[in-house]
C-alpha positions as CSV (number, residue, x, y, z in Angstrom):
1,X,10.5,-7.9,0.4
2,X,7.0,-9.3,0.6
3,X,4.8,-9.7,-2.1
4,X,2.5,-6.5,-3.4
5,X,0.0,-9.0,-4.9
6,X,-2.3,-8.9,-2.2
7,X,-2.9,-8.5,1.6
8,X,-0.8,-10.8,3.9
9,X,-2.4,-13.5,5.1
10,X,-3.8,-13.7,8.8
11,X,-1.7,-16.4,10.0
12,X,1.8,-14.7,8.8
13,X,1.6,-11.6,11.8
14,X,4.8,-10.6,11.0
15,X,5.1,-6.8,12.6
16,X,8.8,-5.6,10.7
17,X,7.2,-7.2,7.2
18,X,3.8,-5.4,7.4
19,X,6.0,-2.2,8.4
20,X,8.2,-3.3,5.2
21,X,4.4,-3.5,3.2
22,X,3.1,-0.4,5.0
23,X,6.4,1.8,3.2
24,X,5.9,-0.4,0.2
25,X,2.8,0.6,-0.5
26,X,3.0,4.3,0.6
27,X,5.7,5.0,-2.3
28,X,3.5,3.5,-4.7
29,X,0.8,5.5,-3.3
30,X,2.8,8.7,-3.2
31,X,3.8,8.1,-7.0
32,X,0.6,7.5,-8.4
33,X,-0.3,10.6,-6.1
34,X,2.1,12.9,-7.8
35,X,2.1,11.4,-11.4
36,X,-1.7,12.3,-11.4
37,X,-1.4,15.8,-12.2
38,X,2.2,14.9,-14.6
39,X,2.7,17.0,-17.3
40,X,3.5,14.2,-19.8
41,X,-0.6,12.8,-20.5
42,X,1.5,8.9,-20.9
43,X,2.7,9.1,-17.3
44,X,-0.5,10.8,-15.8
45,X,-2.8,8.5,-13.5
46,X,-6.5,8.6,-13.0
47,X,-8.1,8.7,-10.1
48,X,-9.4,4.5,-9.9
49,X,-5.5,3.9,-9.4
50,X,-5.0,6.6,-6.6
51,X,-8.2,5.0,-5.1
52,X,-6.9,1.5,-5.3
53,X,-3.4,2.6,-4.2
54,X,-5.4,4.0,-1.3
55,X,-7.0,1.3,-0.4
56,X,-4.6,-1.1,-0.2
57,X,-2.6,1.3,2.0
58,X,-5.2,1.6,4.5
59,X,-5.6,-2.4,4.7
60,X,-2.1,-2.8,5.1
61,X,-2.2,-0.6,8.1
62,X,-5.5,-2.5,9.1
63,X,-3.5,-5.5,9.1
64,X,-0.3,-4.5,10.9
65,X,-2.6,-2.8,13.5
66,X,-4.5,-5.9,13.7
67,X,-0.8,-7.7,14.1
68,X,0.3,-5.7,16.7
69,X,-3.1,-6.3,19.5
70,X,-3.1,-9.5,18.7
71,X,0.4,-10.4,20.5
């Protein structure tokens, strides 16, 4: 599974492991998502971590988009 430090690098177009970091980062999105409005106040998010979740989703599918025009 690739990393969830950061965006993939330019020169590693690899269409089924930006897919892989697409879903990756979609559940991680989806949990922050749904723990924002949790019950418990120790499991509840705030909104800078559903913004950054966001955002990293979007320039994973930036990338894989990019990935898939360039071949």
């Amino acid at each position: 599974m690739p990393s969830t430090d950061g965006p993939t690098p330019r020169s590693a177009c690899v269409p089924e492991a930006l897919v892989q970091q697409v879903l990756s980062d979609f559940d991680a999105y989806a949990r922050i998502r749904t723990n924002r409005d949790s019950l418990l106040t120790s499991a509840r998010t705030g909104p800078r971590e559903e913004e950054h979740a966001f955002s990293r989703l979007q320039d994973t599918i930036t990338q894989l988009r990019n990935c898939l025009r360039s071949r």
